[in-house]
N, C-alpha and C positions, 0 to 999 in steps of 0.2 A: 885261374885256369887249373891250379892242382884240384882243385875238389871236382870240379869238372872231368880230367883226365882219371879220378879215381874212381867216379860213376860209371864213367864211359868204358873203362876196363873190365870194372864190376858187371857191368852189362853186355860187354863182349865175350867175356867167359862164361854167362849166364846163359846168351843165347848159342855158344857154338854147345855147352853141353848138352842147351834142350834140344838144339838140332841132334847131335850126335844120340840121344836118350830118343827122338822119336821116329815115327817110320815114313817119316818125311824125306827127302833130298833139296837141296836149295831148289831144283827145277818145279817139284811139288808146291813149294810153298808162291815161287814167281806165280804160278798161277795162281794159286789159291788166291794171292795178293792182284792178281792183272797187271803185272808190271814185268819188266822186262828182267830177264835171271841175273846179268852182272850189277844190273841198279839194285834188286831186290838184295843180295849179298850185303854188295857195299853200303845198301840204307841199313840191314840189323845188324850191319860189324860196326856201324856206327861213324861213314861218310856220308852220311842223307840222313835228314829229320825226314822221321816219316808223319805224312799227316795223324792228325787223333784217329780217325778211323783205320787207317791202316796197319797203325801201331796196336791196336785194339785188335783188329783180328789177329795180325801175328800174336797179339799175348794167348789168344785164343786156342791157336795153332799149337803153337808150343807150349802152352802152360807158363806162362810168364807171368812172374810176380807183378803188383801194380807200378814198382819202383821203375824193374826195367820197363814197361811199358812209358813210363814217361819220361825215361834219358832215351827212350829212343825217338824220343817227337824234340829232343833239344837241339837247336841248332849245333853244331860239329864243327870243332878246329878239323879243316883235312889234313895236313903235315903236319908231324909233329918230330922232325927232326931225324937225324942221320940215322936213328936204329931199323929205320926198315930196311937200308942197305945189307944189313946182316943176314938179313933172308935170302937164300941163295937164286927163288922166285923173283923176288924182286929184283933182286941186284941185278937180274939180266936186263932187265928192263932198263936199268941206268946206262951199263953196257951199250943197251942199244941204241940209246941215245947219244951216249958219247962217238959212239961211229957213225952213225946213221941222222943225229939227228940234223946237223949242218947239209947234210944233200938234202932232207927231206924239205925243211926250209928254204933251201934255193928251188928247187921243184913248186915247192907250194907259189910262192914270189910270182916266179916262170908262167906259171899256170894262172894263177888268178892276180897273180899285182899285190902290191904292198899291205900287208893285210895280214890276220893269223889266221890258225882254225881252234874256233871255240873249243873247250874242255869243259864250259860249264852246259852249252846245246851242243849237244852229241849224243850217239848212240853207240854201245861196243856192242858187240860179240866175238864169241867163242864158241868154235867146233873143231873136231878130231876131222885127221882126213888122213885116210890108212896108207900106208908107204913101203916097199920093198923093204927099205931102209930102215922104219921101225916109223910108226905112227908119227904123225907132225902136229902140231899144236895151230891154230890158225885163227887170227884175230881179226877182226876188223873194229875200225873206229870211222864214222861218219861224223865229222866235225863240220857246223855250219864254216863259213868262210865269213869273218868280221873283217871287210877294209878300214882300213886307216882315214880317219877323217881330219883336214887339215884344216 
C-alpha cells in the first residue's frame, strides 16, 4: 500500500496544482465531467477511480501527466487513518458525529427499522445559505436506507 499511498499523493498534489494553475473551479470541471461537484472532488483527490474515460478528459482539462491520469482510474484505500483529524474541516465532522451521531442513529432506526444509510449509494451536497449571523454552510446527504437481513 506505500507505493500506492505515494502515487496517490503524487497525484493529489498534481491535480490540486493543475486545479489551482487553471481557469477551471471544481464546479467547472463537475460539469465538464457530468457528475456531481462533491463526487467529482472526491474522485481527483483520489476517493473514486474514475472511469478511463473520465480520467482521460480530466487529464485533458487540467493538463495531466499520463501517470496521474492512471492513479486516478486505481481503485482508492478511502481511510487512511487518524491524520485527517488534524484538519480543523474535518475534525468538525468527527465532532459531529460524536454528538450527533447516536440521535441521528436512533432517528434513523425510528423511522425506517433496523437498518443503516448507505455511504457507498448516496448523494451529498453543499450550498451557502446567507444569515444575519454570517453565512451557514448547508449539506445534505441522501443515503439509500439498507435493512438488516436476518
Amino acid at each position: 500500500m506505500t507505493d500506492w499511498n505515494a502515487r496517490r499523493d503524487h497525484a493529489t498534489d498534481t491535480v490540486r496544482r493543475a486545479v489551482a494553475r487553471s481557469e477551471r473551479s471544481w464546479a467547472d470541471l463537475a460539469e465538464a465531467l457530468d457528475r456531481p461537484l462533491l463526487w467529482t472532488i472526491a474522485a481527483l483527490l483520489g476517493s473514486h477511480a474514475l472511469p478511463a474515460e473520465l480520467a482521460a478528459r480530466a487529464g485533458q482539462l487540467l493538463d495531466l501527466d499520463a501517470e496521474t491520469v492512471a492513479t486516478l482510474q486505481e481503485q482508492p484505500y478511502r481511510v487512511r487513518g487518524d491524520e485527517l483529524r488534524a484538519d480543523p474541516t474535518i475534525y468538525r465532522f468527527y465532532e459531529l458525529l460524536g454528538v450527533y451521531g447516536p440521535a441521528v442513529k436512533e432517528a434513523i432506526h425510528e423511522e425506517f427499522g433496523d437498518g443503516i444509510m448507505s455511504a457507498i449509494n448516496c448523494n451529498i451536497e453543499i450550498d451557502r445559505r446567507a444569515d444575519p449571523d454570517g453565512d451557514r454552510v448547508r449539506i445534505v446527504i441522501d443515503g439509500k436506507f439498507l435493512k438488516y437481513q436476518w
